[in-house]
C-alpha positions as CSV (number, residue, x, y, z in Angstrom):
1,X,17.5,68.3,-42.0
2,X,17.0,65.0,-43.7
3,X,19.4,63.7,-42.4
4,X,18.8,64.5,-38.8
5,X,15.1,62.8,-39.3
6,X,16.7,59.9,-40.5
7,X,18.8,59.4,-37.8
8,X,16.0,60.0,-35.5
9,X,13.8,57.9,-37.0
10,X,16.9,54.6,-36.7
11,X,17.2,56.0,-33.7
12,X,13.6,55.2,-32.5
13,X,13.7,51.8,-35.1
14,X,16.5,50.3,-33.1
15,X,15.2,50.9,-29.7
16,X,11.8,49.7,-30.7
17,X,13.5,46.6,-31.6
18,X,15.8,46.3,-28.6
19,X,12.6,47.3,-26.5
20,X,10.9,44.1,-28.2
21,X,13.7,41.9,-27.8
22,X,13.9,42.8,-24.1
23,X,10.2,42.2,-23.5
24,X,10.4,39.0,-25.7
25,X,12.9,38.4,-23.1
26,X,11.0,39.1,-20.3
27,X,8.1,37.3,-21.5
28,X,9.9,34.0,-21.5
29,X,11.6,34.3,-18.5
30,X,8.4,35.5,-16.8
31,X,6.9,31.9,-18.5
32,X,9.3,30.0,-17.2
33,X,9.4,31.6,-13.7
34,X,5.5,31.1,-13.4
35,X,5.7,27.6,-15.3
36,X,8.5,26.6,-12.5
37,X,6.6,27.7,-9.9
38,X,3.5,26.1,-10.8
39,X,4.3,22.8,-12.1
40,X,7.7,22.2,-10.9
41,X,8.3,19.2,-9.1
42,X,8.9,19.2,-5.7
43,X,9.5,22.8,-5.7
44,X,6.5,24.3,-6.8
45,X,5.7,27.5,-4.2
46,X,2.5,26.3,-4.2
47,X,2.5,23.0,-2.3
48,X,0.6,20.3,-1.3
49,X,-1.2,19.1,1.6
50,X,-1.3,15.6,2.8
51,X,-3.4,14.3,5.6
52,X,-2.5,10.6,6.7
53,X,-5.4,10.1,8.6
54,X,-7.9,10.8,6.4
55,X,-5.7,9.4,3.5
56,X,-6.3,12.6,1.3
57,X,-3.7,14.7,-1.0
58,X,-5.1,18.5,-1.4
59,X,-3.0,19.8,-4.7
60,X,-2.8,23.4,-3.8
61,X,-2.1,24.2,-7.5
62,X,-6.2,23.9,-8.2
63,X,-7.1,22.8,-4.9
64,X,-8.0,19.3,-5.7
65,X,-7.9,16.5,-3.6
66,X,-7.7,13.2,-4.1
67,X,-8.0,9.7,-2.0
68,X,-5.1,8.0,-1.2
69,X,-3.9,4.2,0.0
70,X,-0.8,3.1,1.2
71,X,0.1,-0.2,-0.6
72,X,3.5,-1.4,0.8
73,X,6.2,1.2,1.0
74,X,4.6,3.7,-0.7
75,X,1.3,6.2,-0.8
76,X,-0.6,5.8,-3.9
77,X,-2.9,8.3,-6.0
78,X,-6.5,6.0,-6.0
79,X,-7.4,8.8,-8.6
80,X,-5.9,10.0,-11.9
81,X,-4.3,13.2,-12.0
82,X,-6.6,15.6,-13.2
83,X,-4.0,18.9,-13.2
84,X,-4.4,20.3,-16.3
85,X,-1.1,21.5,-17.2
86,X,0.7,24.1,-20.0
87,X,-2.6,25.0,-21.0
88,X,-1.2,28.1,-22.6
89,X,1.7,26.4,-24.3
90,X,2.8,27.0,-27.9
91,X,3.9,23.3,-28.5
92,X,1.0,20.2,-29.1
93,X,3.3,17.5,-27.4
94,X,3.7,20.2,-24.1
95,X,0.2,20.1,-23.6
96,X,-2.2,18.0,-21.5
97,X,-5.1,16.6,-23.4
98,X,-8.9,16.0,-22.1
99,X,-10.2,13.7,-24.9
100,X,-14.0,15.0,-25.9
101,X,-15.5,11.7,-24.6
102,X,-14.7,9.2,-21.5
103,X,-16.5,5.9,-21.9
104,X,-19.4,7.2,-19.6
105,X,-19.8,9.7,-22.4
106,X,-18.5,12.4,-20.6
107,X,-15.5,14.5,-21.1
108,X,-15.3,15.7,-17.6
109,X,-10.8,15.4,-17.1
110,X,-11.3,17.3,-13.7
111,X,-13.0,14.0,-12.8
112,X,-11.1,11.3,-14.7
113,X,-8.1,12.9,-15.0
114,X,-6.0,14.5,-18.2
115,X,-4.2,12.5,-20.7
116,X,0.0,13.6,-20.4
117,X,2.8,14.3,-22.7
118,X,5.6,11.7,-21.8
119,X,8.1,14.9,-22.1
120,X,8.6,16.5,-18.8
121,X,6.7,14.6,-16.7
122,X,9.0,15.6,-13.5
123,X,6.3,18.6,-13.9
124,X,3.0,16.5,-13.2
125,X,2.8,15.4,-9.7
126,X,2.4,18.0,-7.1
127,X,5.3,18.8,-4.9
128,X,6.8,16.2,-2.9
129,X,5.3,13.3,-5.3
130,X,6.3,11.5,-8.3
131,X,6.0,9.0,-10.7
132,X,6.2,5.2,-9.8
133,X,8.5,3.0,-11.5
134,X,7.3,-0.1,-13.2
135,X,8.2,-2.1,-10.8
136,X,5.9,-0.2,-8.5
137,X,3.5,-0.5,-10.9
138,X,3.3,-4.3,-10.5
139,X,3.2,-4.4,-7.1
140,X,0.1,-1.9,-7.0
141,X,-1.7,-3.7,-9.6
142,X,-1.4,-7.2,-7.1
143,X,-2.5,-5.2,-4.5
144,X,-6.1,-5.2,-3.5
145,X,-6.1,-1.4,-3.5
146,X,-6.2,-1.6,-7.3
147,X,-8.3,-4.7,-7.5
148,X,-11.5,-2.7,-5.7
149,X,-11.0,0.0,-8.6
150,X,-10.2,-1.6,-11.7
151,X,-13.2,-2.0,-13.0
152,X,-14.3,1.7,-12.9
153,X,-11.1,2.7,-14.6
154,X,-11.5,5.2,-17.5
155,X,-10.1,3.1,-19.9
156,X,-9.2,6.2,-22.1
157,X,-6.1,4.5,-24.0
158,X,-3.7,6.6,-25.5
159,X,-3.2,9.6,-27.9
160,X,0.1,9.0,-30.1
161,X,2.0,11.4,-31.7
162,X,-0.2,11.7,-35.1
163,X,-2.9,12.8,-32.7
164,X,-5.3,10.6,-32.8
165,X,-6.7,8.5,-29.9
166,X,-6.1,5.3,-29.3
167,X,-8.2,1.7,-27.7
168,X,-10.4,4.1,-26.1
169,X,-12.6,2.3,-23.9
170,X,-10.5,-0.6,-23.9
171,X,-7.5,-0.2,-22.6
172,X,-6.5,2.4,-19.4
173,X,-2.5,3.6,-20.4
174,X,-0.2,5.3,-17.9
175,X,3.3,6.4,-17.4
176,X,6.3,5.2,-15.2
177,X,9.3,7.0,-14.0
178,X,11.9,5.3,-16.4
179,X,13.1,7.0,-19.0
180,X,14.9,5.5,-22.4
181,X,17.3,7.4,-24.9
182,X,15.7,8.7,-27.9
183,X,12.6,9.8,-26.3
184,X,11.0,7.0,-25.1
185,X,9.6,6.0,-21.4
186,X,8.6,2.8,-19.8
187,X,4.4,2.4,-19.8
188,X,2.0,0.0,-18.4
189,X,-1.5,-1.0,-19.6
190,X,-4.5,-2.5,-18.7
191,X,-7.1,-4.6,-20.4
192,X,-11.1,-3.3,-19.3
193,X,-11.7,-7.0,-19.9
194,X,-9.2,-9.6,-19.0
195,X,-8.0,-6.7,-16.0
196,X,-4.3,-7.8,-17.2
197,X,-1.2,-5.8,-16.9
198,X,1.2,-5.1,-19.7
199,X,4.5,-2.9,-19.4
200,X,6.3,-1.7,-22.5
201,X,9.5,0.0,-22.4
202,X,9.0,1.9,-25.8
203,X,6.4,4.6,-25.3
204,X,7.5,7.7,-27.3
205,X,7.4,10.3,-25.0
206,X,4.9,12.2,-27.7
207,X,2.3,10.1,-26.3
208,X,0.0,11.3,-24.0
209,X,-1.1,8.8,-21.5
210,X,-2.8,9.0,-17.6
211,X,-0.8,10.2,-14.6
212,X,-0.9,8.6,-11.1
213,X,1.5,9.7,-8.4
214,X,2.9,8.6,-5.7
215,X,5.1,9.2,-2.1
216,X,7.5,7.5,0.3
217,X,6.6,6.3,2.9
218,X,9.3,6.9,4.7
219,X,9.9,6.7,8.7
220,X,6.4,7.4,9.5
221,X,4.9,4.6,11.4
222,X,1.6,3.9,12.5
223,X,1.1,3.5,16.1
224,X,-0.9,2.4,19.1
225,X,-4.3,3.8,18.5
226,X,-4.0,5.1,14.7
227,X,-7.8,5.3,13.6
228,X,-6.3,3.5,10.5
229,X,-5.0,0.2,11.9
230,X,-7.8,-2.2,12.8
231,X,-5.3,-5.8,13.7
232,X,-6.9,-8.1,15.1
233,X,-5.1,-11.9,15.7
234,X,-6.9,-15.1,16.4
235,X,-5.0,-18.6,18.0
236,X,-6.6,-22.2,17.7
237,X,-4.9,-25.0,19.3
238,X,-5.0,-27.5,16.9
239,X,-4.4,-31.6,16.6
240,X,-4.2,-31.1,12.4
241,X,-1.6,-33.0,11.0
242,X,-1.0,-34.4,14.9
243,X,-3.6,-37.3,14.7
244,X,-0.9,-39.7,16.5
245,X,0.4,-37.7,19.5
246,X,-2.7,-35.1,19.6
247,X,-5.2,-37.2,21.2
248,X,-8.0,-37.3,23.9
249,X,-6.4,-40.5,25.0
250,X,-3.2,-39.1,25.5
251,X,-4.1,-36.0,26.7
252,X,-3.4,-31.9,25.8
253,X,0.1,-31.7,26.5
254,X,1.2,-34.0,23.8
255,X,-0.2,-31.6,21.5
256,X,2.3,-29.5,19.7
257,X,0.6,-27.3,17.0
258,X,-1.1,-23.9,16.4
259,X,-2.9,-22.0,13.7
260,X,-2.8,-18.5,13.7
261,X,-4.8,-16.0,11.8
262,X,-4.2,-12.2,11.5
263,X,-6.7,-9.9,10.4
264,X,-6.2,-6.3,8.9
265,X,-9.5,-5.0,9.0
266,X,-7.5,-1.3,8.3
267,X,-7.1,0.9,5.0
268,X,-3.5,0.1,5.5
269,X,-1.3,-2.7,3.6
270,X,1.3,-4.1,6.5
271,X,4.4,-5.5,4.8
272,X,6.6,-7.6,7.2
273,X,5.0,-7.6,10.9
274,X,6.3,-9.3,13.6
275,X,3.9,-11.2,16.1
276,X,5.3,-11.8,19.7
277,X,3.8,-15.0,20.9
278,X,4.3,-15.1,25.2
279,X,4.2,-19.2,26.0
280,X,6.0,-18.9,29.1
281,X,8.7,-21.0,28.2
282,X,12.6,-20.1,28.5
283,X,15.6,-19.9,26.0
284,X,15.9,-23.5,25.9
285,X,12.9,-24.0,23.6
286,X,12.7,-25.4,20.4
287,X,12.2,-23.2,17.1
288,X,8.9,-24.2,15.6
289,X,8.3,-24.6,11.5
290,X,5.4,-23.7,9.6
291,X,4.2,-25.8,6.5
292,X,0.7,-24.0,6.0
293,X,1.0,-20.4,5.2
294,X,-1.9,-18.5,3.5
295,X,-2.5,-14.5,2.7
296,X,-6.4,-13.6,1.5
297,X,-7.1,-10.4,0.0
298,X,-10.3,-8.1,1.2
299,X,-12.3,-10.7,-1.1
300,X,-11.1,-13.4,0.6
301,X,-9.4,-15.1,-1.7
302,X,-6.1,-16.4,-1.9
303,X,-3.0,-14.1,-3.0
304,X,0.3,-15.4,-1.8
305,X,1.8,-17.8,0.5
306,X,4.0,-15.4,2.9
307,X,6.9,-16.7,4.4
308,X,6.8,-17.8,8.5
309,X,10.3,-16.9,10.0
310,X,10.5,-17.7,13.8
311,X,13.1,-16.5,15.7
312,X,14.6,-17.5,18.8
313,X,12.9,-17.4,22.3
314,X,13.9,-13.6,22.9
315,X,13.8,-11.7,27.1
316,X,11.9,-8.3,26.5
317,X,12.4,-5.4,29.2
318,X,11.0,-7.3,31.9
319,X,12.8,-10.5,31.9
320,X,9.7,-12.6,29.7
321,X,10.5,-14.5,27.3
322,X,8.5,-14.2,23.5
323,X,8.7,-15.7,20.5
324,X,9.0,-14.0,17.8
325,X,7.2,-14.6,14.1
326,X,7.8,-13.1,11.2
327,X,5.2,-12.8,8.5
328,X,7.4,-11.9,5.4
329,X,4.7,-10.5,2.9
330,X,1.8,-8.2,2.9
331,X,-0.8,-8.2,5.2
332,X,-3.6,-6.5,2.6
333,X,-5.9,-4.4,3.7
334,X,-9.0,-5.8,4.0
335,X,-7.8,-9.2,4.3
336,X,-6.3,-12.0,6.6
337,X,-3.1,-14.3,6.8
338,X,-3.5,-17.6,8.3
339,X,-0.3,-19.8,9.5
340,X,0.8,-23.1,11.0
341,X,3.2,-22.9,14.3
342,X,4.7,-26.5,14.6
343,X,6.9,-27.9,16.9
344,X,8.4,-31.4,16.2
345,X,9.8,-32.5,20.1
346,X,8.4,-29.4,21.8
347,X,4.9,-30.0,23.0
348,X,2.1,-27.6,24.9
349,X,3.6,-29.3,28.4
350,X,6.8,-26.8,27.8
351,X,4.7,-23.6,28.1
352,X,2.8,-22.5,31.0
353,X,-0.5,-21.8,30.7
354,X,-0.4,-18.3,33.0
355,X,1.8,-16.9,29.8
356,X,1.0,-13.6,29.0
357,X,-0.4,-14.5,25.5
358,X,-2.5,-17.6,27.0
359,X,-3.4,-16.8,30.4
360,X,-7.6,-15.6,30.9
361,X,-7.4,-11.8,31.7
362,X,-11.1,-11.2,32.8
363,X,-10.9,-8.7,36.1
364,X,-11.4,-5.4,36.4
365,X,-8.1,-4.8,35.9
366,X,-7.3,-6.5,32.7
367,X,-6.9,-4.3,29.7
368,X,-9.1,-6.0,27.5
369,X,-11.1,-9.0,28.5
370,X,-9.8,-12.3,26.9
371,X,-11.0,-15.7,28.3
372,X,-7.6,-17.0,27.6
373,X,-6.5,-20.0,24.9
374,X,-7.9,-23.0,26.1
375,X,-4.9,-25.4,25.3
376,X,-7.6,-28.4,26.5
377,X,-9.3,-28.0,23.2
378,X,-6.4,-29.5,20.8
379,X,-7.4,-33.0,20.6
380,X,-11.4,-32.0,19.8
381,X,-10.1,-29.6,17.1
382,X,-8.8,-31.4,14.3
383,X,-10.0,-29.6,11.1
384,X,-7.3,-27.3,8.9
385,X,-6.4,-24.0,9.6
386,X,-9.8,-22.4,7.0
387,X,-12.3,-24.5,9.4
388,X,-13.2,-22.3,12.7
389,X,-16.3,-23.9,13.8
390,X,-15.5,-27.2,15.3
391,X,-16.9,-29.0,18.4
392,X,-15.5,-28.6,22.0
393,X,-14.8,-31.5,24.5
394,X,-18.4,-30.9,25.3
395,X,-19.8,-31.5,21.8
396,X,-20.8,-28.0,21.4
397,X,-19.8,-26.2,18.0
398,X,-17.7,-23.2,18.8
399,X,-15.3,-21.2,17.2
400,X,-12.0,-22.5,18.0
401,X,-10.1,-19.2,16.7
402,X,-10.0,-17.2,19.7
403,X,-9.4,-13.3,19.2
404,X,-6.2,-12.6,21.3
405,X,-5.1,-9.2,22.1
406,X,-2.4,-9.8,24.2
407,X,0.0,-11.0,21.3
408,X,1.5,-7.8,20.4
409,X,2.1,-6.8,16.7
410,X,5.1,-4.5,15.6
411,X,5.8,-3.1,12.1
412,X,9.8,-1.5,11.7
413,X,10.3,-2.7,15.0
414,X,7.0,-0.6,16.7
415,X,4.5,-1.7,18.7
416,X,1.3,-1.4,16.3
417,X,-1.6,-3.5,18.0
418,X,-1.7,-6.0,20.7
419,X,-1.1,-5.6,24.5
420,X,2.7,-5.9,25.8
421,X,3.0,-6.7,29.4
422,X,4.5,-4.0,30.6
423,X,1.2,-2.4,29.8
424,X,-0.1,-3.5,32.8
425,X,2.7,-2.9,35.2
């Protein structure tokens, strides 16, 4: 009888532990399923929700949304990532952190965003976004995008491995995509007082730094009418640099030069537009050069000096002739590039002054009224390309950059701003 208890009572032992080992089983696959599905990147059920017009990213895993820019290829996060991640998890380095104080005293991470574990980061960003590489990095912190937010960073630092928190209120720490053998992954950092930008490529991944995240792009172009793209492009006949050949004496058509300024007055950086400049001239015309080339962020100050291509005279649909320019760097947002068109035997006598681009469009019909580019001008305007008021052949002081809008813009080959003429045909 013993003996029959016994077995009974093994009996019950070893399914109680296969029980336990089954829901032990269960439990972690249930943790990963759930962990998968919630933090997984790019595949998370869960989602996101991106609206490009009102430059917003909804993270549907806490239903947070965040501002976003577009700074050259790429969308960025203008907000830390404030998902707070393996809340539940057994392991310290798995975890996200929300330090007890922020440098406005507060410890509010749904607001400043959580500090992240360098391990597993392909989990942070909500679906479809990522990490940006350090590269990436640099060229958001040139952009102007950063610039307006850098100094209300939370400058947080870092927490390393031992725990404790690091340069907090000094120094803002985050993560890049590139990742190093023996647990290391490239950071970058910047200083709350001389705003500079470090990289290292030796953060251990036990660290636990800020997220931002970011997306491609991609195909999507703005177009024609996109609340979000504000171009606006200004021409002044010009006798700068010309003093010889530019004259009253000698009259307009000896003149031979141009500046050209192109505002962005959207939220949207424009890497690489092309302008389409209608002179009425043919093939036959010379290529002009440009020696004066500027780019001014949205606080007007100078941030590059883009390159000017100019390509050939080029026939669009309708038999005109255009030429094209080339501004190879970013147009920021918020700002302006300004550019010298220059040729050396070519003078304003080769282009006809009923060009699409020059010609007064002031009738009912016209698109947009424009009072035309008044090639008379070039001899009475002599300053450099950053001085607009200047006096007329009547000695009045006027603005000699007129706003054109029929000089179309494109960006990836797409009409973007600017009238075309077979708009009005």
């Amino acid at each position: 009888m013993l003996d029959e208890r016994q077995k009974a009572l093994s009996c019950w032992k070893n399914f109680a532990t296969i029980a336990s080992i089954a829901l032990i089983f269960a439990a972690c696959t249930d943790y990963d399923d759930v962990f998968e599905d919630n933090f997984g990147y790019g595949q998370s059920s869960k989602g996101s929700e991106f609206d490009s017009n009102a430059m917003t990213l909804k993270d549907n895993r806490d239903d947070h949304v965040y501002n976003v820019a577009w700074v050259g290829s790429l969308y960025w996060m203008m907000e830390n990532l404030s998902y707070e991640y393996y809340s539940t998890g057994k392991d310290y380095y798995l975890i996200t952190a929300c330090p007890t104080e922020t440098v406005n005293g507060k410890g509010d991470c749904e607001s400043t965003g959580f500090l992240y574990p360098g391990q597993r980061l392909e989990h942070a960003c909500p679906s479809g976004w990522r990490l940006p590489s350090l590269e990436e990095w640099r060229e958001f912190y040139n952009s102007p995008e950063f610039q307006s937010q850098s100094e209300s960073l939370p400058y947080k630092g870092y927490i390393s491995g031992d725990h404790s928190w690091n340069q907090n209120g000094e120094t803002a720490f985050y993560w890049a995509s590139e990742y190093h053998t023996g647990g290391y992954r490239n950071c970058i950092n910047f200083t709350s007082e001389s705003n500079s930008f470090e990289s290292a490529s030796l953060c251990h991944e036990q660290w636990k730094m800020a997220v931002r995240c970011v997306k491609e792009a991609g195909s999507e172009i703005p177009t024609i009418g996109d609340e979000r793209l504000k171009i606006n492009v200004y021409v002044k006949p010009t006798a700068y640099q010309n003093p010889t050949n530019c004259t009253v004496a000698k009259g307009w058509q000896n003149c031979s030069d141009f500046f050209i300024k192109v505002e962005n007055n959207s939220a949207i950086d424009l890497p690489v537009v092309q302008l389409r400049f209608y002179l009425g001239a043919d093939e036959s015309l010379e290529t002009p050069v440009s020696y004066i080339s500027w780019s001014f962020n949205h606080h007007g100050m100078p941030a590059s000096y883009p390159k000017i291509d100019f390509g050939d005279q080029t026939k669009d649909g309708l038999g005109r002739y255009y030429l094209p320019i080339n501004i190879q760097g970013t147009l920021y947002s918020g700002g302006y590039v300004i550019f010298q068109v220059k040729w050396f035997n070519a003078t304003f006598a080769a282009f006809d002054r009923k060009a699409w681009s020059l010609m007064p469009q002031t009738d009912v019909y016209a698109l947009e009224y424009f009072e035309g580019i008044d090639l008379t001008q070039a001899p009475y305007f002599t300053g450099s390309e950053t001085q607009e008021i200047e006096k007329n052949s009547s000695g009045e002081e006027v603005n000699a950059y007129t706003l054109d809008p029929y000089i179309p813009v494109y960006y990836r080959g797409k009409r973007i701003s600017g009238y075309a003429p077979g708009d009005k045909e």
